[in-house]
C-alpha positions in Angstrom: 12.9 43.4 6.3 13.3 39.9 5.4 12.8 37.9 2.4 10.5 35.0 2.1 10.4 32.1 -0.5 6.2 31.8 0.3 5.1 35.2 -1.4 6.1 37.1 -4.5 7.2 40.7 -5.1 4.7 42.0 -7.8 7.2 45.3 -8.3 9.7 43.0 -9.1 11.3 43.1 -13.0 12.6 40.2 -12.6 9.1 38.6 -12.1 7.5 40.6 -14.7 10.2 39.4 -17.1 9.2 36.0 -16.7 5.4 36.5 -17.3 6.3 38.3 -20.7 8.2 35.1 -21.4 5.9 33.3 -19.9 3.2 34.3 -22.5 5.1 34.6 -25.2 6.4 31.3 -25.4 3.2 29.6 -24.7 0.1 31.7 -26.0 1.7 34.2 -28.4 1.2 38.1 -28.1 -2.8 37.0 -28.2 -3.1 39.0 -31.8 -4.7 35.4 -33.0 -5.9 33.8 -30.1 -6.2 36.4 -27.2 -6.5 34.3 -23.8 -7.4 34.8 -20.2 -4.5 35.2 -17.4 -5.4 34.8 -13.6 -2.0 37.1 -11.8 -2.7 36.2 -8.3 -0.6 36.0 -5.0 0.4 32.6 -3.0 -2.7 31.7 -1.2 -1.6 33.0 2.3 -1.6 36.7 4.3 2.0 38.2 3.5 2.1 41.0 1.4 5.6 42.7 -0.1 6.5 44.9 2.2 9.6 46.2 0.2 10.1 49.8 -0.7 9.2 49.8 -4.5 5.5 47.5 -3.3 5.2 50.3 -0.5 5.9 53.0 -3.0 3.4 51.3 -5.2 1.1 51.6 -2.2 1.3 47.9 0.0 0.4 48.2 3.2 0.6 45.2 6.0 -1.6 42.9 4.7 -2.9 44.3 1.5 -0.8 43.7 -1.5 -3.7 45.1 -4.2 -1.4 48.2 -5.1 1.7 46.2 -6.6 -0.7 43.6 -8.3 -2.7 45.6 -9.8 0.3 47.8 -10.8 1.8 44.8 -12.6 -2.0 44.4 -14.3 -1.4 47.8 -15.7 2.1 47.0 -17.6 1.1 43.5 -18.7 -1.9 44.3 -20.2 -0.3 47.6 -22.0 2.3 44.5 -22.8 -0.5 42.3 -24.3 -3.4 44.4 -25.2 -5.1 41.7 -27.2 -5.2 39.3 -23.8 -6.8 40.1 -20.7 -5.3 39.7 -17.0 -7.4 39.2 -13.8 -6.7 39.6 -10.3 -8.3 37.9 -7.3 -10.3 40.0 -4.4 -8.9 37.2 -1.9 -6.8 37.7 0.8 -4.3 40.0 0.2 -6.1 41.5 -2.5 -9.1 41.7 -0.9 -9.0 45.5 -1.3 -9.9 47.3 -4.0 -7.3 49.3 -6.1 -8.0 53.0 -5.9 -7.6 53.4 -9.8 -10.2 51.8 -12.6 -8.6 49.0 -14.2 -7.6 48.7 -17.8 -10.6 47.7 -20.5 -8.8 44.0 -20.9 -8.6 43.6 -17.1 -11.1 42.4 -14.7 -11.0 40.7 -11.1 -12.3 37.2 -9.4 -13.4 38.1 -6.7 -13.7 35.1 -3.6 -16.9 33.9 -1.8 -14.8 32.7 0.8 -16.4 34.6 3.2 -19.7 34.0 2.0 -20.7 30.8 3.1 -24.2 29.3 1.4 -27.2 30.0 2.8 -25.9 33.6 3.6 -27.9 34.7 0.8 -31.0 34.3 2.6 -29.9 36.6 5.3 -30.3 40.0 3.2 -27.7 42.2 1.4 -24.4 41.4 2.5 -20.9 42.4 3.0 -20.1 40.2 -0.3 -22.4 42.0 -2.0 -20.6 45.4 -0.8 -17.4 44.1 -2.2 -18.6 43.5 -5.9 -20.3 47.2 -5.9 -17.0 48.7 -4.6 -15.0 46.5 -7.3 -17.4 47.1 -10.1 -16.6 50.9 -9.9 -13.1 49.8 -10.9 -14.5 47.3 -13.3 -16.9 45.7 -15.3 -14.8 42.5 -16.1 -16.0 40.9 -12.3 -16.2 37.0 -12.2 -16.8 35.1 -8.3 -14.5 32.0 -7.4 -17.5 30.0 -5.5 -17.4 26.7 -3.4 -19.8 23.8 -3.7 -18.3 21.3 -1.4 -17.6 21.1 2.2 -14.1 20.9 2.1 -13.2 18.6 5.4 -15.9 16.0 3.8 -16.5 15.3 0.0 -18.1 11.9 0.5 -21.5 12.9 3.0 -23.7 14.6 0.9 -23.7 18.1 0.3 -26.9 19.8 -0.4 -26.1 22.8 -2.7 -28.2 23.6 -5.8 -30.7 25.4 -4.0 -28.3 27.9 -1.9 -26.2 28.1 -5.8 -29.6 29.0 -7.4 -30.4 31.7 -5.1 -26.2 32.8 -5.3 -26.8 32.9 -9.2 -29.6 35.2 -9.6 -27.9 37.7 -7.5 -24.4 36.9 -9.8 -27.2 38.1 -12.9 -28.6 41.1 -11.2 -25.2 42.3 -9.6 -23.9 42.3 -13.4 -21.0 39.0 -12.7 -19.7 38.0 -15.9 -18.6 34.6 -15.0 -18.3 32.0 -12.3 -15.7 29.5 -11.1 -17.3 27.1 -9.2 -14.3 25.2 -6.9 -15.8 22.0 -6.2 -13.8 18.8 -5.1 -10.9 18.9 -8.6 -10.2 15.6 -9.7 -11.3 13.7 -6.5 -14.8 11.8 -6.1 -17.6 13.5 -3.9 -20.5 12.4 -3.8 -23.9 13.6 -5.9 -20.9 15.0 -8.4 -22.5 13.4 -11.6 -25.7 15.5 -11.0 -24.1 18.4 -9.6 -22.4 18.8 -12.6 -24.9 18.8 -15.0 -27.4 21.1 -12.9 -24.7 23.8 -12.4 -24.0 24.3 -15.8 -27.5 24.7 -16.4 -27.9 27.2 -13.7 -25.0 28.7 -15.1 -27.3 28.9 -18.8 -30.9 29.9 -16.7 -30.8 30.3 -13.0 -34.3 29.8 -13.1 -34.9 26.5 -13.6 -36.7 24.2 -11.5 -34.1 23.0 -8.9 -36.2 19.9 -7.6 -37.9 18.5 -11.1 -34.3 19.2 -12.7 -33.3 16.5 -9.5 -36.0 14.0 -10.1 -35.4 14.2 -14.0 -31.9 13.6 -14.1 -32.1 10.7 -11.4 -34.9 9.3 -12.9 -32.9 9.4 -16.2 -29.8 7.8 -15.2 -30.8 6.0 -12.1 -34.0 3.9 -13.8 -34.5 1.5 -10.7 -33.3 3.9 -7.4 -33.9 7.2 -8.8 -37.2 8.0 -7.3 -35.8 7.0 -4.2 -32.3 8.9 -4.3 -34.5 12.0 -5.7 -36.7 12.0 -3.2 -33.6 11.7 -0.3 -31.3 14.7 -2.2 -35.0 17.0 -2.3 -35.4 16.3 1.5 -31.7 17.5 1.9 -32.3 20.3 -0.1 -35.5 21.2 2.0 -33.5 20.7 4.8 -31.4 23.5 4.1 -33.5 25.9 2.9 -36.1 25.5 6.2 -32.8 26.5 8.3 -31.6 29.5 9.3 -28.3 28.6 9.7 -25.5 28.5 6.8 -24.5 25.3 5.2 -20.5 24.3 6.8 -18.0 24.6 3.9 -15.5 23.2 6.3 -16.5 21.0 9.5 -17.0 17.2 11.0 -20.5 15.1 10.8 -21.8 17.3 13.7 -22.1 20.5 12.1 -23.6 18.8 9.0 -26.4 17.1 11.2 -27.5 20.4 13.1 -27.8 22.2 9.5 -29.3 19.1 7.1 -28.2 15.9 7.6 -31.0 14.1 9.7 -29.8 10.6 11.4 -33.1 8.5 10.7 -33.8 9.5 7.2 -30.2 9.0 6.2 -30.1 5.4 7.8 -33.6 4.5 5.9 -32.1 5.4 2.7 -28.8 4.0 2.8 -30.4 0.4 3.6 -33.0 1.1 1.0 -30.5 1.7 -1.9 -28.6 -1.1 -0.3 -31.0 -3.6 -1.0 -32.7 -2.2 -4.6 -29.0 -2.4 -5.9 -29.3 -5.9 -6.7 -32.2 -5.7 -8.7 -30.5 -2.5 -11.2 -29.1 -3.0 -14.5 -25.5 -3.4 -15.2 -24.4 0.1 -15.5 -26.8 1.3 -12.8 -26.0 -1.5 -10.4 -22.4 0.0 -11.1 -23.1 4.1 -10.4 -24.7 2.4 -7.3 -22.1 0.7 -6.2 -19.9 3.9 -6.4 -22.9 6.0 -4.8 -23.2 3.3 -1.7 -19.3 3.4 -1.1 -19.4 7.1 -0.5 -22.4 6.9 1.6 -20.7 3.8 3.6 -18.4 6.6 5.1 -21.1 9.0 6.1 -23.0 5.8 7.8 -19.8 5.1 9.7 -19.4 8.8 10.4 -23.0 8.8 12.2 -21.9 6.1 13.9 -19.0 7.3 15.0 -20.3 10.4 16.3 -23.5 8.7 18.1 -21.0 6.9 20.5 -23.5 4.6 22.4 -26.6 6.1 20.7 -28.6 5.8 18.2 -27.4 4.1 15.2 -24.3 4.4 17.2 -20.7 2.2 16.8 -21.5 0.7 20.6 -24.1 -0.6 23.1 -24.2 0.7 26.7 -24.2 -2.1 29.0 -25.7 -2.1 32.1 -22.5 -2.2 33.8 -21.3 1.1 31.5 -19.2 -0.6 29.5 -19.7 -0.5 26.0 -19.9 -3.3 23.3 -19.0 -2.5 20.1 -21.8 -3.8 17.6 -21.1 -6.2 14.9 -22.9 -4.5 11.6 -19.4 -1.9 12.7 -17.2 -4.3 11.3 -19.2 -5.6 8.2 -19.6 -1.4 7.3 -16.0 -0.9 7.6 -15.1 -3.9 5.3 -17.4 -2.4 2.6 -15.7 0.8 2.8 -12.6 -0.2 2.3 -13.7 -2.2 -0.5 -15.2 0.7 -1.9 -12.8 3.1 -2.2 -10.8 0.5 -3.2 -12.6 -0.4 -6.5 -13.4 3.3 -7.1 -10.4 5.2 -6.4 -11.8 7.3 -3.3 -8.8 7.4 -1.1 -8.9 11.3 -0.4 -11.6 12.3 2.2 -11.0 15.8 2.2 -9.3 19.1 0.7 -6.2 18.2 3.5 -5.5 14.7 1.9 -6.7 12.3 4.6 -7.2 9.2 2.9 -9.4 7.0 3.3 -6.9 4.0 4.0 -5.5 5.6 7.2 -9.3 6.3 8.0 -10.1 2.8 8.5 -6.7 1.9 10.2 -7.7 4.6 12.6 -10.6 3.2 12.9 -9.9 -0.5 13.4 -7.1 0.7 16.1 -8.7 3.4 18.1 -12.5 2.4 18.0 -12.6 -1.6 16.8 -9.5 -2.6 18.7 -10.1 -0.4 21.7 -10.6 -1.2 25.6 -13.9 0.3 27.3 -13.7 0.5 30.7 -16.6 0.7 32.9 -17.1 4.6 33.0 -19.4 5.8 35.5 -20.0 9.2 33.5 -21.5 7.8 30.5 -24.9 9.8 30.0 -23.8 12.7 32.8 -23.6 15.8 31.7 -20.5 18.0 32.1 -19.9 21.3 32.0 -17.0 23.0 31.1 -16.2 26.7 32.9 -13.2 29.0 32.1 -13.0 32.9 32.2 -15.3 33.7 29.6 -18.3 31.3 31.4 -19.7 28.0 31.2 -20.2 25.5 28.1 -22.0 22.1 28.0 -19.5 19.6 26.2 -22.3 16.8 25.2 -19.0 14.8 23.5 -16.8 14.4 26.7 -19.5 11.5 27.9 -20.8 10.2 25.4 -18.5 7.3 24.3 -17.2 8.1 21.3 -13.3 7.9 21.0 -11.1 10.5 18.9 -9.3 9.2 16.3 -6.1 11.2 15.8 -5.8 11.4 12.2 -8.3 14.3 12.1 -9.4 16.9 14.4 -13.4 16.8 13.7 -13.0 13.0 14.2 -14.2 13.1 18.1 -12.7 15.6 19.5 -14.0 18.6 21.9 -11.8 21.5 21.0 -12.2 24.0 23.6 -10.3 27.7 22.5 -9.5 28.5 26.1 -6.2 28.8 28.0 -7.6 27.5 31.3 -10.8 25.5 32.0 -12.0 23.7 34.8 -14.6 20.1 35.4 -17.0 19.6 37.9 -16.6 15.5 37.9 -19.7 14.4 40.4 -18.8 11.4 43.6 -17.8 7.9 43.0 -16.4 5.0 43.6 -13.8 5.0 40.9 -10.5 4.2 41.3 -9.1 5.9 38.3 -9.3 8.9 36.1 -8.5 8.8 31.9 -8.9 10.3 28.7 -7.4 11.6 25.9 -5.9 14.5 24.2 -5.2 15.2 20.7 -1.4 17.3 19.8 -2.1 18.9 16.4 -0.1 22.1 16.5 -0.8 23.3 12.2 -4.3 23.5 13.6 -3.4 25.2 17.0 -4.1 22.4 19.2 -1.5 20.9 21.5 -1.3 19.4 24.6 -2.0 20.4 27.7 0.5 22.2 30.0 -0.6 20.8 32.8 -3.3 18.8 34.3 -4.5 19.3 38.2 -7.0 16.5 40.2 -8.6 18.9 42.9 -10.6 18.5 45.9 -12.0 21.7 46.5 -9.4 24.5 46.4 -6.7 21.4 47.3 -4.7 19.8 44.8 -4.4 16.4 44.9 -2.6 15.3 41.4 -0.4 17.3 39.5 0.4 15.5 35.7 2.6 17.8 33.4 2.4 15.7 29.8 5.9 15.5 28.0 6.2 17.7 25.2 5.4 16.8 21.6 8.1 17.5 18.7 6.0 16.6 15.7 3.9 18.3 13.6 1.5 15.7 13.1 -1.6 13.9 14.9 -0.3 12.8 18.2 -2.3 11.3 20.3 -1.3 11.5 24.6 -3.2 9.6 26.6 -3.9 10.5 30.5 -4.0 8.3 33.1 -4.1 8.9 36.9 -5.3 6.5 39.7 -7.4 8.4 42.1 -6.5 8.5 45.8 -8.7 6.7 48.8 -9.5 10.4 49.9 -11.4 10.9 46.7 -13.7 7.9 46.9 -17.2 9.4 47.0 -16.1 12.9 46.8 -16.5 15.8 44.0 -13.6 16.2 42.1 -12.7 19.1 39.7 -10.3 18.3 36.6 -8.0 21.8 35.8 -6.6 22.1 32.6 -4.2 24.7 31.1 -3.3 25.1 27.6 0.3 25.1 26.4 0.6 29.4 25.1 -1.9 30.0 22.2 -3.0 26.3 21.4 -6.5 24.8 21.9 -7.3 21.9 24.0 -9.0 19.0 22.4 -10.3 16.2 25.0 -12.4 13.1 23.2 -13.8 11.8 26.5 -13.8 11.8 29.9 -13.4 8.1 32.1 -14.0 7.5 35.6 -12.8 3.9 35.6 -14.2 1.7 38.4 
């Protein structure tokens, strides 16, 4: 009952007016030089829900009746061009009638993530054989990057490969591969060239086409950085579990990225850099820039551990190591010299990266904490969940919310903390309310069924990263007793906790 500026009408004259327009003052009437069009709705859930759309057929949430609809009259408009829709979102649906002969559909592998395809027929694969009996025009919009990282690597020719041949056999026209636009990720340079030639022959030899293009362009490293991208590739395919379009280090570790073999080739290609050629030495550069960030990444997320940003001293405080400082100052030389300031689909740059880094992890006290190395467990209605990241050193940084943080989709938990001799209690919560996390309502220090400390955070107003930091002496009473932390989320949002202090 209310208009919106973030969605179109597709019943609209008005609109369909300015598409004739649209074409005709660009492209011609296509009689010379027919051309493709892509009609598609504003990338969100809303469909028109006014009476010519619902007379068209709209429902809540599926707008495929009024697009397709306005299909229909453009292409009797232009019958020498041909118009596509999307199977995304709100035209996720197929349209009950066959399209026209110059209309066809993209159809989104959103859902779909890599490494699905090893897992049978699929519901993807139900979708093209319900939209191919409405066309035979069907191209797939896929994804080849992980979209909350485009510097760590991403191993994806092999999962592509295996998406391609069942493109071919599912009869797919065409493919629109949405990688990271005009932004560096790493690996792109191959990538490139090994797409398009799946896109020619799917069949090809995934790992000699690796070695021969590295070998080719990369005369000194490329055995090595073959040999690395192979083991990635291996990686993924010996796993069961998809490869993360979207998510932090973390998820990319349990899936391919393994810690020691990343380290060992990262200070290998390190050191043969100065003995490449000019233009080599310079591809390097750029390669060893990008990698800098996954290296600080690992680092970030192995708190006191391995390869880890800190040392745990015997007193449980941590020291931050020295090779931290000299990594950061090559990053941000590197995407300096190479124009590599966006980290991620959102826009995070690489600039407020470092400053977040240099404030919040550099820069940063560590108290003694007597919970470093305990483990803690987290319970709430729907059970009990081992949070390994709420001890074990590593700081959130705010301007992200895979930089850190524990987000825990609950409205109330509770923490066991075990006896000590601390004399205070800390951590810290990230506000981040586009991504549904805010701050907690409240925040209860019990002893038993009793509560001790009551802390109700002040409300946040911005839309951005906040961070709120929690800090509560503990009473005398408490010394040496089992404490439980209770936490309750402000209405829908998540909680996000980086760690958990108990400061002696």
């Amino acid at each position: 009952g209310q208009r919106v500026s973030s969605q179109f009408c597709f019943s609209s004259d008005k609109l369909y007016r300015y598409i004739c327009d649209y074409i005709i003052d660009n492209c011609g009437d296509g009689k010379d030089v027919p051309y493709n069009f892509a009609i598609l709705p504003n990338d969100n859930n809303i469909a028109c829900m006014c009476g010519h759309c619902q007379g068209a057929g709209n429902s809540e949430g599926n707008a495929t009746p009024a697009v397709t609809k306005m299909i229909r009259k453009l292409a009797t408009r232009f019958p020498s061009h041909t118009f596509f829709t999307s199977a995304y979102h709100t035209t996720d649906k197929p349209c009950k009638h066959a399209l026209p002969e110059k209309a066809g559909v993209i159809v989104s592998a959103i859902d779909w993530q890599p490494g699905k395809e090893l897992k049978g027929k699929t519901l993807f694969e139900q979708k093209i054989s319900e939209w191919s009996k409405k066309t035979n025009n069907i191209y797939v919009w896929d994804y080849i990057n992980n979209y909350d990282d485009y510097l760590t690597p991403y191993p994806i020719l092999k999962s592509m490969q295996r998406r391609f041949k069942i493109y071919r056999d599912n009869g797919i026209k065409g493919i629109f591969l949405n990688g990271s636009g005009y932004d560096y990720s790493t690996f792109e340079d191959m990538h490139t060239q090994l797409l398009a030639a799946l896109m020619m022959n799917p069949d090809i030899n995934i790992e000699r086409s690796v070695k021969d293009y590295f070998c080719r362009n990369y005369p000194v490293t490329g055995a090595v950085i073959s040999d690395y991208y192979c083991s990635l590739l291996r990686n993924e395919e010996s796993t069961d579990k998809v490869i993360p379009i979207y998510g932090g280090i973390d998820e990319k570790i349990d899936v391919f990225l393994e810690p020691n073999s990343f380290v060992e080739f990262y200070d290998t290609i390190t050191v043969l850099k100065n003995r490449a050629e000019e233009e080599e030495a310079f591809m390097l550069r750029k390669l060893i820039a990008a990698l800098t960030f996954t290296r600080l990444e690992i680092a970030r997320n192995a708190g006191y551990g391995k390869y880890g940003f800190a040392t745990l001293g015997k007193d449980n405080s941590l020291q931050v190591n020295k090779s931290m400082y000299e990594l950061l100052e090559m990053f941000e030389d590197g995407y300096e010299a190479f124009n590599m300031n966006k980290l991620n689909e959102a826009g995070d740059k690489s600039s407020d990266y470092i400053e977040n880094w240099k404030k919040y992890i550099l820069q940063a006290e560590y108290p003694t904490n007597v919970l470093y190395g305990k483990v803690l467990t987290v319970t709430s209605e729907n059970g009990k969940q081992i949070y390994q990241g709420l001890t074990d050193g590593a700081p959130g940084i705010p301007n992200s919310y895979f930089y850190g943080w524990n987000i825990i989709p609950e409205q109330e938990i509770s923490i066991k903390l075990p006896a000590s001799d601390a004399k205070a209690i800390k951590m810290n919560f990230l506000s981040l309310p586009r991504h549904r996390i805010g701050i907690p309502s409240k925040i209860e220090i019990c002893k038993g069924e009793e509560v001790i400390a009551l802390y109700k955070p002040k409300e946040v107003n911005e839309d951005g990263p906040q961070l709120i930091v929690f800090e509560e002496r503990l009473e005398n009473e408490l010394k040496n007793k089992v404490i439980t932390l209770k936490i309750y989320s402000s209405s829908h949002y998540h909680i996000a906790i980086d760690e958990i202090c108990l400061i002696k």
